[in-house]
C-alpha positions as CSV (number, residue, x, y, z in Angstrom):
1,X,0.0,0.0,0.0
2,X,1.7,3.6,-0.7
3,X,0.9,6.0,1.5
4,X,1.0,9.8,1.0
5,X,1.7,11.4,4.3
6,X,1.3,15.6,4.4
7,X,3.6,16.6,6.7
8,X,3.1,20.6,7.5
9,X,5.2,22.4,10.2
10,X,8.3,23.0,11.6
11,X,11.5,20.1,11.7
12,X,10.1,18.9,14.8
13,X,6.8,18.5,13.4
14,X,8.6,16.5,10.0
15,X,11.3,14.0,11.9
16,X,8.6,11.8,13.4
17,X,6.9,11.7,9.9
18,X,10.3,10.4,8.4
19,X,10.1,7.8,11.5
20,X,6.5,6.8,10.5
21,X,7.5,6.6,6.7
22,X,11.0,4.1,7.5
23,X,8.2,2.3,9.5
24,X,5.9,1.5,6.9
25,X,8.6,1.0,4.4
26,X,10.2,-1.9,6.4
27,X,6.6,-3.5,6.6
28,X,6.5,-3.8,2.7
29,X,4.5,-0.5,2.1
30,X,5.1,2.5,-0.2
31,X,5.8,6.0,1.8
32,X,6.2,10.0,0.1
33,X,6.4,12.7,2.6
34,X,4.8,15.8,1.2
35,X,6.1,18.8,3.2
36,X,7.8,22.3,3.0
37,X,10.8,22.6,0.5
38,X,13.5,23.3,2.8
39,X,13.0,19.6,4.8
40,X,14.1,18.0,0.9
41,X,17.5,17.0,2.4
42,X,16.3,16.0,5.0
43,X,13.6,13.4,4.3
44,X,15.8,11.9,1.4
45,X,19.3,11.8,3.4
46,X,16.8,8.2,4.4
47,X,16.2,7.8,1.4
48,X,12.4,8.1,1.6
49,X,10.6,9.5,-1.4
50,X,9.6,13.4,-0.9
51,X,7.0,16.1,-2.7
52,X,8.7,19.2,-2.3
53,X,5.8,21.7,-1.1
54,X,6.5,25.1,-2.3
55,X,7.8,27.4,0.5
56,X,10.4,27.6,3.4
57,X,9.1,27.1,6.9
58,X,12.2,28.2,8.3
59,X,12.3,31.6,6.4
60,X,9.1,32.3,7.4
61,X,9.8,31.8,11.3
62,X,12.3,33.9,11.2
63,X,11.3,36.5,8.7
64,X,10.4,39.8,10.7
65,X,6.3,38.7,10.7
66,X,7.3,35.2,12.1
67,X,9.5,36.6,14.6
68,X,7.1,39.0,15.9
69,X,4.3,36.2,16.5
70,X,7.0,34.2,18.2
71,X,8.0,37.2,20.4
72,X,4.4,38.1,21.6
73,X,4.4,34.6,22.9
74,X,0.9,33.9,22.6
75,X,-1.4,31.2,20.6
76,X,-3.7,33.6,19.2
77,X,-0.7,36.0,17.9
78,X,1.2,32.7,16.5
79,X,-2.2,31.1,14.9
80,X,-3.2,34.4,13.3
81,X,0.3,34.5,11.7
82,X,-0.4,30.9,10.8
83,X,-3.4,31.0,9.1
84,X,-2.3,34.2,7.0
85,X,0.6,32.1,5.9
86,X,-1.4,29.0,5.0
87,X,-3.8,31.6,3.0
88,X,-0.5,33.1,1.2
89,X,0.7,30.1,0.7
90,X,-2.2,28.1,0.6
91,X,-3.0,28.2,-3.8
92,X,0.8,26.5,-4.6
93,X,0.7,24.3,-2.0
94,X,-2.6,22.6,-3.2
95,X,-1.4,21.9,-6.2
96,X,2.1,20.3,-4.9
97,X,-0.3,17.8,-2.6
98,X,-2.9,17.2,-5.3
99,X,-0.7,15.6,-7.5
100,X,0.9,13.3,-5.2
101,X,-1.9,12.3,-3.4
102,X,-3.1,11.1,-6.8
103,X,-0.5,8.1,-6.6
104,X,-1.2,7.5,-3.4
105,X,-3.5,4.6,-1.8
106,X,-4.3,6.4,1.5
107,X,-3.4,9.7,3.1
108,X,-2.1,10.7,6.1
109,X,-2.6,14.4,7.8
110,X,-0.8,15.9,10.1
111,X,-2.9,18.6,12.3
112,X,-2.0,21.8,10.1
113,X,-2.8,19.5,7.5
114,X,-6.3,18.6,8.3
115,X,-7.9,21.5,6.3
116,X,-6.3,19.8,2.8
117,X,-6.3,16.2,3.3
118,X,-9.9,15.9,4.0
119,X,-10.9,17.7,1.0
120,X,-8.4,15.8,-1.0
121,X,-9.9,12.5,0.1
122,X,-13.4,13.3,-1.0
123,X,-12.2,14.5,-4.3
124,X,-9.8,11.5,-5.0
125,X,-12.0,9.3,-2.8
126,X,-9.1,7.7,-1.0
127,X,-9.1,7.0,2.8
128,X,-7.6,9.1,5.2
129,X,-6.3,8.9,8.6
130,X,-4.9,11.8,11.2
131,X,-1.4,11.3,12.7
132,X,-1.2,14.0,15.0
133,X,2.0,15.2,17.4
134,X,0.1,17.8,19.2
135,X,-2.3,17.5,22.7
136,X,-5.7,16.3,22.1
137,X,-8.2,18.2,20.3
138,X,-10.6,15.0,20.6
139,X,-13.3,16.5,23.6
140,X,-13.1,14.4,27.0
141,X,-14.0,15.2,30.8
142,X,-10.5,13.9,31.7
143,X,-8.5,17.1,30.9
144,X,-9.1,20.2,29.2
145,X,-7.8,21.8,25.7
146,X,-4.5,22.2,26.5
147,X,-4.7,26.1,25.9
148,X,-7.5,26.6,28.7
149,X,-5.6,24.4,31.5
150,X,-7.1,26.5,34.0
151,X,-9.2,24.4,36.4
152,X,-10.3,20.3,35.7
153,X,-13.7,19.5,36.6
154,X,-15.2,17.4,34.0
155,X,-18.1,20.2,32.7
156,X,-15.3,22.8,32.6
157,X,-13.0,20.5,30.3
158,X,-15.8,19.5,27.8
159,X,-16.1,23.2,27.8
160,X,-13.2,24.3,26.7
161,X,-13.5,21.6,23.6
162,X,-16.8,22.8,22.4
163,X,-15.1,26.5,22.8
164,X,-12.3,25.7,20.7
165,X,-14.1,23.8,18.3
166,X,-16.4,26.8,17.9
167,X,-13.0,28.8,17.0
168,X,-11.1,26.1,15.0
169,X,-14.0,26.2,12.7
170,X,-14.2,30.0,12.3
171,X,-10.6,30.3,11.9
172,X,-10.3,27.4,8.5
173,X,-13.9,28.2,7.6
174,X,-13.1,30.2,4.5
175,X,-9.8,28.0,4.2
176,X,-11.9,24.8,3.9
177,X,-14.4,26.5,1.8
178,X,-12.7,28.0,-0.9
179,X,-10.1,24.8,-1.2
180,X,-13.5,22.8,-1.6
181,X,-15.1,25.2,-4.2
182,X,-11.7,24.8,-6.0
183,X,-12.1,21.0,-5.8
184,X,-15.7,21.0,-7.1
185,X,-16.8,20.1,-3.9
186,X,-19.3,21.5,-1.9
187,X,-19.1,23.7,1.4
188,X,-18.6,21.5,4.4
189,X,-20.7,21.9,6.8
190,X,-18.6,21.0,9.9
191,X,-14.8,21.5,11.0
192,X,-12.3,18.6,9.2
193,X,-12.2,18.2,13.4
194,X,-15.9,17.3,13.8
195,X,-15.5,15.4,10.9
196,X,-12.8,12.8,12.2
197,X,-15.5,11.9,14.5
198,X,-19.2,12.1,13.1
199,X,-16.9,10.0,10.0
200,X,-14.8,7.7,13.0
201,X,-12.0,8.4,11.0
202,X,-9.0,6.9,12.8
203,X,-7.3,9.7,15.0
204,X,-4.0,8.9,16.3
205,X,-1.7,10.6,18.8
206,X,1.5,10.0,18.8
207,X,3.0,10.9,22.2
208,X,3.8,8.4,25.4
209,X,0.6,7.3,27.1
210,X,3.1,7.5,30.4
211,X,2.7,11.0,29.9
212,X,-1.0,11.4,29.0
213,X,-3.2,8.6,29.4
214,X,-5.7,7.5,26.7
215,X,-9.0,9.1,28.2
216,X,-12.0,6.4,28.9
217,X,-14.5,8.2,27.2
218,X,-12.8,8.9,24.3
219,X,-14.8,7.4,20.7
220,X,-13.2,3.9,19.7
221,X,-11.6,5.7,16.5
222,X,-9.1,7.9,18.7
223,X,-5.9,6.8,20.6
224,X,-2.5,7.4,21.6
225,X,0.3,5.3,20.5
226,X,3.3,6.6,21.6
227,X,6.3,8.8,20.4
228,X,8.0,8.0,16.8
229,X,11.4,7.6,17.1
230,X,13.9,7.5,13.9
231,X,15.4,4.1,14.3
232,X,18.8,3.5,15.2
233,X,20.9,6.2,16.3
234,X,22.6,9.4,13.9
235,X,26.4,8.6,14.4
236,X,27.2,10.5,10.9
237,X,28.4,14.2,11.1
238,X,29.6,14.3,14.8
239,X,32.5,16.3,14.8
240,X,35.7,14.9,16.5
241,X,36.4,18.1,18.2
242,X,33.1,17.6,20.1
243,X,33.9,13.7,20.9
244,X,37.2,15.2,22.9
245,X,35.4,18.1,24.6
246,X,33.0,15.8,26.0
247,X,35.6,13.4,27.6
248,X,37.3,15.7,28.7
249,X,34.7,16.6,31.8
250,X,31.5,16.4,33.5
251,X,28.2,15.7,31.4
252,X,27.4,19.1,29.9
253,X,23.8,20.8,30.5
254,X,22.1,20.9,26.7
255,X,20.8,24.0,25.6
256,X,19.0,24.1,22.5
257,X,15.3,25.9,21.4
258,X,15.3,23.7,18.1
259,X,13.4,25.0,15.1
260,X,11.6,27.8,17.3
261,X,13.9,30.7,16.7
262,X,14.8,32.3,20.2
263,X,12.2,35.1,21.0
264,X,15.4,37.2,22.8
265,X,18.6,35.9,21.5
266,X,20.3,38.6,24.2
267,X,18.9,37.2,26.9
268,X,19.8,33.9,26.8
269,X,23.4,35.0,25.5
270,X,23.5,37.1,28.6
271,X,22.0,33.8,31.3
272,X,24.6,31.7,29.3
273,X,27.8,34.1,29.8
274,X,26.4,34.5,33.8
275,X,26.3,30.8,34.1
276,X,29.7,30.3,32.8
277,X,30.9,33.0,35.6
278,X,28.7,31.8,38.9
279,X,29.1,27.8,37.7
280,X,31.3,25.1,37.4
281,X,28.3,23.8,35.3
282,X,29.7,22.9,31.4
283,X,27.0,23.8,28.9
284,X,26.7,22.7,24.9
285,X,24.6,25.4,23.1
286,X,22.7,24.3,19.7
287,X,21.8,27.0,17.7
288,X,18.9,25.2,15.5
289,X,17.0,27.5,13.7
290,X,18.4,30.6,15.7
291,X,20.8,33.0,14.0
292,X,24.5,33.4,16.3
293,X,23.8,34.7,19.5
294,X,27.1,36.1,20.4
295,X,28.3,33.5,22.8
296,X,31.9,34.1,24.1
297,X,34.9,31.4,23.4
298,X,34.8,29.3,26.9
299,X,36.3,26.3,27.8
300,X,33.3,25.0,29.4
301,X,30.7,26.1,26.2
302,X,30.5,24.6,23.1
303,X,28.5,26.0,20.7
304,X,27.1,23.4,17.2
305,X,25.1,24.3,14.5
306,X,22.3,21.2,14.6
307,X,23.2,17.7,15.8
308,X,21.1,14.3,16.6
309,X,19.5,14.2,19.7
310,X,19.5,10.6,19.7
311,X,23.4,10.9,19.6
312,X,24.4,13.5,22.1
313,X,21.7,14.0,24.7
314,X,22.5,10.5,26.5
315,X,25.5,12.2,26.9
316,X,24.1,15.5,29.0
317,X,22.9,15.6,32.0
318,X,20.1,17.8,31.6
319,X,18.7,19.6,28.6
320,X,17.0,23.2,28.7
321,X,14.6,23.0,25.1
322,X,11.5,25.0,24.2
323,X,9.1,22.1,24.8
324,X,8.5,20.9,21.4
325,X,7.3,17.3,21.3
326,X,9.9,16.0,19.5
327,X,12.6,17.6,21.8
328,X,10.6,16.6,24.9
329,X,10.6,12.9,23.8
330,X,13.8,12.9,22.6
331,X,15.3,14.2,26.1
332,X,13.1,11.7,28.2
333,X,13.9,8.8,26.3
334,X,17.7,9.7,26.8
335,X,16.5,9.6,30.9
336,X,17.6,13.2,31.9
337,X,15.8,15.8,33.4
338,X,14.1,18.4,31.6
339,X,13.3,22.3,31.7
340,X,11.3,23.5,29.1
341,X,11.4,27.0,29.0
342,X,8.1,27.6,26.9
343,X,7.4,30.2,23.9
344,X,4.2,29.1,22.0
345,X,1.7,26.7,20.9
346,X,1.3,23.6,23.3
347,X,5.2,23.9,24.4
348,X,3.3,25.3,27.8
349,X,1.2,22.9,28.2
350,X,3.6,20.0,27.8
351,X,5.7,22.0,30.5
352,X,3.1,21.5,33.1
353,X,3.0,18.1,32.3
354,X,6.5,17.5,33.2
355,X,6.0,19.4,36.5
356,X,3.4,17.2,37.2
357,X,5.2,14.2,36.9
358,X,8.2,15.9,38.3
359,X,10.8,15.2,35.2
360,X,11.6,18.7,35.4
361,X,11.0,22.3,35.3
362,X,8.6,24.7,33.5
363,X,9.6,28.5,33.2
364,X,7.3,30.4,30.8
365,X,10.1,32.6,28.2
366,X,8.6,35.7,29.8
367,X,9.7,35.1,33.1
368,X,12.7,33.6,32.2
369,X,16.3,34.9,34.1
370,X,19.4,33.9,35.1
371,X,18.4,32.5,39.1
372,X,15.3,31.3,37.9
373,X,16.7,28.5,35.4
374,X,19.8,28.3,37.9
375,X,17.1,27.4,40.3
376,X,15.5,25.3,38.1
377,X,19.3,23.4,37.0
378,X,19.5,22.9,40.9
379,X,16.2,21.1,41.8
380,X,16.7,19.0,38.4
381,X,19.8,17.2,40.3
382,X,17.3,16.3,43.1
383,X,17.0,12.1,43.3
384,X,13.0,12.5,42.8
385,X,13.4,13.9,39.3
386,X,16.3,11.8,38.8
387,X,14.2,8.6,39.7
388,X,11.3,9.5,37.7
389,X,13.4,10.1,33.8
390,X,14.9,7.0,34.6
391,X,11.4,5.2,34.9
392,X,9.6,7.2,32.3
393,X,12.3,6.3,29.6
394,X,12.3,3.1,30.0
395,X,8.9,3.0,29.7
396,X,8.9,4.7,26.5
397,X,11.2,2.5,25.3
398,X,8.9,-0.1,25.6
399,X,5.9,1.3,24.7
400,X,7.5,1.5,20.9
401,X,5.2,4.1,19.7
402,X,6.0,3.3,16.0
403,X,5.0,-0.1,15.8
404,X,1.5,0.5,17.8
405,X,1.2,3.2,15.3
406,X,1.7,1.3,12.4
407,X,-0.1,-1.7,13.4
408,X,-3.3,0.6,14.0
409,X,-3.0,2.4,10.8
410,X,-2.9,-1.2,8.9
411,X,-5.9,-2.7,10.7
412,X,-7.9,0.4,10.1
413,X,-6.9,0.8,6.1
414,X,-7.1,-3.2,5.7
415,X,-11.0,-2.9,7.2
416,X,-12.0,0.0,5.2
């Protein structure tokens, strides 16, 4: 079976897409990835076939618009700025995903992708399933949207699904509409959301369960599976000069804000040059998709472009990271603490799930100083947390996220 999967977002949002493809390639099936052209390299460097969709997902985060959403540090700031760039966007990148999903047997959507896929479906009449990274969007008393975590009483929770269903749907109304029209199809009278379940199309999410348990009164078409991990681990590209600098002292702290450019590059320059004065703590510094921050030459910082996490984080002893999913479960399965210093989207909310479970530390960007995540490197060395990443990545470990994944995703095609 060849599956198209549309992959729309950031790096962190494509790598466990490339995981999902390797998957169903080494079950005997047939995997693109569709996504934004600057992830080409990427996806192929595993030599999985790729669409190039037209447009740089990188450029646009840090052009001066994307910045600014990123600075105010809010969802609706960051999701306005999304949807204008989807609209401005929106005409080419149709026309990329049309033709592939034509050769295609089944699609998969990521969220962002939900307002395409569904249409494209209808039109091709080809079955669809969502593989989503983010926090449940499917309505349950167990916990609320993760945007309205304010209180959890099981009225208030369904609440706060209905409320952001009621938004969802204004906000890709027109999106949805037009793209249909465009397709020959008519208006739909529902969010693609609403539709995943009045349809019981299957509805995966693919974090750890350990983290978020599958809700009991969710519909039978929903679950969570469990993170997607690129097999094996990226040995290639490590430089030499790093190899030696790590054995030649302590576990370094990892700080890296991955493909979220950093809202205020100064600041954290000026926490990490304060650190390297008032600790004996040594510190690696990955820039990602954040432009030189003007760290100084220090025996005790060392400062790389982009590097696997797979690879290197085993060998920190704590990682500082913006609370992207992919980042979060890359850090926990390596079984060291975690502060996520959080800047947008659901990066908050997976921060106050790590308090919870006491794997780490939460500090909002905003409040972010030098004692506060001094404070925070402290109470990470405490033999609570240090217990807990030890239990919860070996439990994701086992959980292997990819092959529940897959295995759910056959079932559901092979029935239907």
């Amino acid at each position: 079976m060849h599956y198209g999967i549309v992959a729309i977002g950031s790096r962190g949002d494509v790598q466990p897409y490339v995981a999902l493809a390797l998957g169903l390639i080494e079950r005997g099936h047939e995997a693109t990835i569709m996504a934004h052209e600057n992830f080409k390299g990427f996806v192929e460097g595993y030599d999985v076939k790729f669409v190039e969709l037209r447009g740089d997902v990188e450029a646009m985060l840090r052009s001066e618009e994307g910045m600014q959403a990123i600075q105010a540090g809010d969802i609706v700031s960051f999701s306005k700025y999304l949807k204008k760039i989807t609209v401005k966007t929106g005409e080419t990148i149709v026309e990329d995903i049309l033709e592939a999903s034509r050769r295609a047997d089944v699609l998969i959507a990521s969220l962002l992708a939900l307002a395409w896929v569904e249409g494209l479906a209808e039109k091709l009449g080809k079955k669809w399933a969502a593989v989503q990274l983010n926090l449940p969007t499917v309505p349950t008393k167990a916990f609320s949207m993760a945007a309205a975590d304010l209180l959890d009483f099981p009225a208030f929770n369904l609440l706060t699904y209905r409320v952001y269903g009621f938004l969802y749907r204004k906000a890709v109304r027109k999106l949805v509409d037009d793209f249909r029209e465009s397709l020959g199809l008519p208006r739909l009278k529902i969010s693609p959301l609403r539709k995943i379940q009045e349809e019981k199309i299957l509805n995966l999410h693919c974090f750890s369960p350990s983290l978020l348990a599958r809700p009991d009164d969710w519909p039978a078409n929903n679950d969570i599976t469990g993170f997607l991990f690129l097999p094996g681990t990226t040995r290639d590209n490590i430089p030499d000069d790093l190899i030696r600098w790590l054995n030649e002292g302590d576990k370094p702290i990892y700080i890296g804000f991955g493909s979220i450019p950093i809202p205020n590059p100064q600041l954290i320059s000026s926490i990490i040059k304060s650190l390297l004065q008032t600790t004996n703590h040594r510190f690696i510094f990955c820039q990602g998709w954040t432009n030189s921050i003007g760290l100084p030459v220090h025996e005790r910082l060392f400062i790389i472009e982009s590097i696997g996490h797979d690879w290197l984080l085993p060998h920190c002893k704590a990682a500082v990271i913006h609370g992207g999913v992919g980042t979060t479960a890359a850090v926990l399965r390596a079984k060291i603490p975690v502060i996520i210093v959080s800047i947008i989207a659901d990066q908050p909310w997976w921060g106050k799930i790590i308090e919870r479970k006491n794997l780490g530390v939460h500090i909002p960007f905003k409040k972010l100083n030098t004692q506060k995540l001094l404070s925070a490197i402290e109470k990470t060395h405490g033999p609570a947390i240090q217990k807990n990443v030890i239990e919860i990545g070996e439990k994701i470990k086992r959980e292997d996220g990819l092959k529940k994944t897959i295995d759910a995703l056959e079932k559901y095609f092979d029935e239907t």
